[in-house]
ROLUM-565278 format. One record per residue: residue in three letters; chain; x, y, z of N, C-alpha, C, O, CB in turn. Coordinates in steps of 0.2 Angstrom, whole numbers. Glycine has a CB too. Layout:
<sites>
+-------+--------+-------+-------+-------+-------+-------+-------+-------+-------+-------+-------+-------+-------+-------+-------+-------+
! kolfi ! gudren !   n.X !   n.Y !   n.Z !  ca.X !  ca.Y !  ca.Z !   c.X !   c.Y !   c.Z !   o.X !   o.Y !   o.Z !  cb.X !  cb.Y !  cb.Z !
+-------+--------+-------+-------+-------+-------+-------+-------+-------+-------+-------+-------+-------+-------+-------+-------+-------+
!   ALA !      A !     X !     Y !     Z !     X !     Y !     Z !     X !     Y !     Z !     X !     Y !     Z !     X !     Y !     Z !
...
+-------+--------+-------+-------+-------+-------+-------+-------+-------+-------+-------+-------+-------+-------+-------+-------+-------+
</sites>
This chain:
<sites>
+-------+--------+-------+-------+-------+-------+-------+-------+-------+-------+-------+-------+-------+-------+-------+-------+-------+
! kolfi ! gudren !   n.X !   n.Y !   n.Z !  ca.X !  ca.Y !  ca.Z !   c.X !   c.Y !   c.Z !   o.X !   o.Y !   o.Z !  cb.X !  cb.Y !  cb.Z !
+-------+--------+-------+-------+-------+-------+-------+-------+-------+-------+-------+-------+-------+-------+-------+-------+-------+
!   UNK !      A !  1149 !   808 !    -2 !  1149 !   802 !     2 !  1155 !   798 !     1 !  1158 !   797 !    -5 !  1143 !   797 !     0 !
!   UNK !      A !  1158 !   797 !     8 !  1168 !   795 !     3 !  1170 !   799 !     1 !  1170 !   805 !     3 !  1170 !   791 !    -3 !
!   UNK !      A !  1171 !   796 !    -5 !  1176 !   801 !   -10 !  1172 !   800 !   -16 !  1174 !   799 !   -21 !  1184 !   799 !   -12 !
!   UNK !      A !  1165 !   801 !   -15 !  1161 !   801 !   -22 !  1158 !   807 !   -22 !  1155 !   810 !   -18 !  1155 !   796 !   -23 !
!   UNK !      A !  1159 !   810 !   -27 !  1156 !   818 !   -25 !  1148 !   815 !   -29 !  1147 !   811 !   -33 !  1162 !   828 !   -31 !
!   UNK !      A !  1142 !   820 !   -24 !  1135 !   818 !   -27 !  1130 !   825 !   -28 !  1124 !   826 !   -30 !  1131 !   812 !   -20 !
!   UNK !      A !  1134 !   829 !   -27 !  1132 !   837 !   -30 !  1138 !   841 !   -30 !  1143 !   842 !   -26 !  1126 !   841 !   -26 !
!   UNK !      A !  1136 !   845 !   -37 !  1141 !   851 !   -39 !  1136 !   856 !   -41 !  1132 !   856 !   -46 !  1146 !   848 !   -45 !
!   UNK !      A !  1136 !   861 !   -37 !  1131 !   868 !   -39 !  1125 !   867 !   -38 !  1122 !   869 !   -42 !  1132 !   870 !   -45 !
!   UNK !      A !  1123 !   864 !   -34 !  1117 !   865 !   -32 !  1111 !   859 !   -36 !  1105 !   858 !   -35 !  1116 !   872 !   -33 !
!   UNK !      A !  1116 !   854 !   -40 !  1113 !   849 !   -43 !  1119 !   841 !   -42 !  1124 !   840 !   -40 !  1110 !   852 !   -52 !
!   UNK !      A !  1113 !   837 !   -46 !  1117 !   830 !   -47 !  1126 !   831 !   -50 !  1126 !   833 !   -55 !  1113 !   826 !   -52 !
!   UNK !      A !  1130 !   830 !   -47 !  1138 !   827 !   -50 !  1136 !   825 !   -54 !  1131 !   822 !   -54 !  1143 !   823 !   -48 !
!   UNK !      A !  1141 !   827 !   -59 !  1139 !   824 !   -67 !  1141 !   817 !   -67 !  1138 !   813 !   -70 !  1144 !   826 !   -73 !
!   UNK !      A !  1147 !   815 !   -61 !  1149 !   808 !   -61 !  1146 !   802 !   -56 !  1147 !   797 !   -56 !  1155 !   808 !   -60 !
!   UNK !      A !  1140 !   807 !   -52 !  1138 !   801 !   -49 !  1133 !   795 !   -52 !  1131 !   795 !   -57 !  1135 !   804 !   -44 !
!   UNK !      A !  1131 !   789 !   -47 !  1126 !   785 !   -50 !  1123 !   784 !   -41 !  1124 !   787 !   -36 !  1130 !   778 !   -55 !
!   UNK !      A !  1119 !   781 !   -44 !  1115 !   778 !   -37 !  1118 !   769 !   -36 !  1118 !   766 !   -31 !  1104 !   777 !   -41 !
!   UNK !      A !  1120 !   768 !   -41 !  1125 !   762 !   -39 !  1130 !   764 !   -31 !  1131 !   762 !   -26 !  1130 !   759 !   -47 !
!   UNK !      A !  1134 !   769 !   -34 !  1141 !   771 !   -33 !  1137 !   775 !   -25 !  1140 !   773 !   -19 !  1146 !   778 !   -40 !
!   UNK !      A !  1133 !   778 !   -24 !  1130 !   779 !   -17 !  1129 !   772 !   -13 !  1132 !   769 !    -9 !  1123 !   783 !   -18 !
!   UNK !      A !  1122 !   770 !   -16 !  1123 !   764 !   -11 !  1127 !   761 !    -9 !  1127 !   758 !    -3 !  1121 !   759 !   -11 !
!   UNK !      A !  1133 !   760 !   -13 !  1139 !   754 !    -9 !  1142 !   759 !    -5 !  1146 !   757 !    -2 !  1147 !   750 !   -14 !
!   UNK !      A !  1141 !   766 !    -5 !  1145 !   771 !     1 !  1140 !   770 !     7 !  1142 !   771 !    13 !  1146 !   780 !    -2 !
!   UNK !      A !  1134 !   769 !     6 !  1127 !   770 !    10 !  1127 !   763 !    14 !  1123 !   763 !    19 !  1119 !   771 !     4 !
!   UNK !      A !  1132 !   758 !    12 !  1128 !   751 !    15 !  1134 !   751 !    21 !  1133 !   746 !    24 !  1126 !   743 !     9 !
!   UNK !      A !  1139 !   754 !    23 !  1143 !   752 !    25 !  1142 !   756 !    32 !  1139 !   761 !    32 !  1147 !   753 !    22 !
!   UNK !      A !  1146 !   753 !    38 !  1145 !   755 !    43 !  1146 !   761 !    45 !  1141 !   764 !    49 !  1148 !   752 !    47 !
!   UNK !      A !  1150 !   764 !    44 !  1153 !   770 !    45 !  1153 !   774 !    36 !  1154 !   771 !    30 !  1163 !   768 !    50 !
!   UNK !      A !  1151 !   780 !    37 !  1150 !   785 !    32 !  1155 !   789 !    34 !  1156 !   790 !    40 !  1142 !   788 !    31 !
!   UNK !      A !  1159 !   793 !    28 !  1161 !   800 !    27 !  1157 !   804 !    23 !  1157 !   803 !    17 !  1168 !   801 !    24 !
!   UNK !      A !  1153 !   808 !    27 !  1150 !   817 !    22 !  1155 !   822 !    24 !  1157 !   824 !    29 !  1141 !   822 !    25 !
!   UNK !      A !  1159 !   824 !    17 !  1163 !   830 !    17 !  1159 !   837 !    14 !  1158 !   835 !     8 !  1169 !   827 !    13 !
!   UNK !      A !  1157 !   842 !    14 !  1154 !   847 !    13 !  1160 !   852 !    12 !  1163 !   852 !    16 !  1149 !   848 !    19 !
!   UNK !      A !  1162 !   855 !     6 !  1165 !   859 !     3 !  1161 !   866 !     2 !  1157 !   868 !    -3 !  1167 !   855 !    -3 !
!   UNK !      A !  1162 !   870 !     7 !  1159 !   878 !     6 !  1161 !   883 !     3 !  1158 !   888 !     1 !  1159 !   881 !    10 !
!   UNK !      A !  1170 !   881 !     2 !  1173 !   885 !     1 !  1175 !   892 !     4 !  1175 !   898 !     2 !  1171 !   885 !    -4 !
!   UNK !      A !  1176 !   891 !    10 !  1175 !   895 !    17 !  1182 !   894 !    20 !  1184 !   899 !    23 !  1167 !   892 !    24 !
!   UNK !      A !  1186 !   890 !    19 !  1191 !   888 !    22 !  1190 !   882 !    26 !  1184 !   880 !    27 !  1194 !   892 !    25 !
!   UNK !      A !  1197 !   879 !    31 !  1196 !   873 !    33 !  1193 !   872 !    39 !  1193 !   877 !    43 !  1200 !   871 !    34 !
!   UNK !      A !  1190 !   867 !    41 !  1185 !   864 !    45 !  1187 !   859 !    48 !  1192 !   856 !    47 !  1180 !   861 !    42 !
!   UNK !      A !  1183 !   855 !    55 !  1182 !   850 !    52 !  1177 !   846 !    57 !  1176 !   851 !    61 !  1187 !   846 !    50 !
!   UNK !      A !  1174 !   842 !    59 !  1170 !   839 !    64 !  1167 !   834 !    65 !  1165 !   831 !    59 !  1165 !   842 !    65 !
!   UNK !      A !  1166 !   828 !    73 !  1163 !   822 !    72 !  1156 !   823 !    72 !  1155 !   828 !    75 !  1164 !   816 !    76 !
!   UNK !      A !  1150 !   818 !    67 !  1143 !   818 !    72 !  1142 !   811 !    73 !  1142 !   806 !    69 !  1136 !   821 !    68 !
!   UNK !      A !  1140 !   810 !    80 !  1138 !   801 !    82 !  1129 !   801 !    82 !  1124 !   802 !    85 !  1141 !   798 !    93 !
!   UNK !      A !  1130 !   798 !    76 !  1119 !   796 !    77 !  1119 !   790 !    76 !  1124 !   787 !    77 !  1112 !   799 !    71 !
!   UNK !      A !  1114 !   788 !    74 !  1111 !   780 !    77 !  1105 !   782 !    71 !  1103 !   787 !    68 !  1108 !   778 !    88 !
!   UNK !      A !  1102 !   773 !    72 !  1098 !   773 !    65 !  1091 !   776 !    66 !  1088 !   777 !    71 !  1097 !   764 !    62 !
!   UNK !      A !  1089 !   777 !    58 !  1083 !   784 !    59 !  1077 !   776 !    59 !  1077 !   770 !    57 !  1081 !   793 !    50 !
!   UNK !      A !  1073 !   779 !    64 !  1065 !   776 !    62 !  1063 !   773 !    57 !  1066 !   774 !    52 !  1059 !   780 !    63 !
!   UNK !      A !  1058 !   768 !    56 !  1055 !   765 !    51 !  1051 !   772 !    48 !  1052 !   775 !    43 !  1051 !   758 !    53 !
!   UNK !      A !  1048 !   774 !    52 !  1042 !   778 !    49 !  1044 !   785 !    48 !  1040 !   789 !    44 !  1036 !   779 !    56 !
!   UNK !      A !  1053 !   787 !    52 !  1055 !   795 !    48 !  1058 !   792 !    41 !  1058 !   795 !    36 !  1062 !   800 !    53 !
!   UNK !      A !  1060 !   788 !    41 !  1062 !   785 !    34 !  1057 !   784 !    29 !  1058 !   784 !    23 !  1066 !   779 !    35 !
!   UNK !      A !  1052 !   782 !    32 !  1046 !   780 !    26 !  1043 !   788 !    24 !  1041 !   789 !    19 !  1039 !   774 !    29 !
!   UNK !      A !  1042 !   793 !    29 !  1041 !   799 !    28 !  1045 !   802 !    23 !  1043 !   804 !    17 !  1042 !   802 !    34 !
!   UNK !      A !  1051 !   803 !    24 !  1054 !   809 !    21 !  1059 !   803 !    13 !  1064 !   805 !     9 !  1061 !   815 !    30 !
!   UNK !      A !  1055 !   797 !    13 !  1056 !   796 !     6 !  1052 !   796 !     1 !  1054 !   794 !    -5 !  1059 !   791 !     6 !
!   UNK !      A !  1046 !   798 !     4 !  1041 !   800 !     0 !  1042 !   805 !    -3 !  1038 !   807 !    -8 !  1036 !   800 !     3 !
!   UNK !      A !  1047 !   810 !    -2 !  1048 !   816 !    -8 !  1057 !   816 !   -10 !  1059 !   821 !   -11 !  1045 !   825 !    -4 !
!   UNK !      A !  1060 !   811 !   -12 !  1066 !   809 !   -12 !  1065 !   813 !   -23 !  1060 !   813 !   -27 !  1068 !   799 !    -8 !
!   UNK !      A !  1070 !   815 !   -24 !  1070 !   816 !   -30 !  1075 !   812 !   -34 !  1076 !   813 !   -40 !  1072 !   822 !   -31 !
+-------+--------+-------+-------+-------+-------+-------+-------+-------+-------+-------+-------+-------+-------+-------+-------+-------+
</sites>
């Protein structure tokens, strides 16, 4: 998120926090950069805010 990396190998970055997300999460505009290691990329996506009720859903199994 930004320039915070929030997984490495298939688990948590050793350097992330949940502080260091939300101040990336509360802002208007987000960068997700996705490193495959495939070569270079790149792409826009325009969405708009999710529902009260997809969000109360799918944080019910948040880890």
């Amino acid at each position: 998120l930004g320039e915070i990396e929030i997984v490495r190998g298939g688990a948590r970055a050793p350097g992330y926090t949940e502080e260091a997300g939300s101040i990336v999460m509360a802002q208007e505009e987000i960068l997700v950069r996705v490193r495959l290691g495939r070569g270079e990329s790149a792409a826009t996506v325009v969405t708009c805010d999710f529902s009260y009720d997809y969000v109360r859903i799918n944080a019910e199994y948040r880890t």
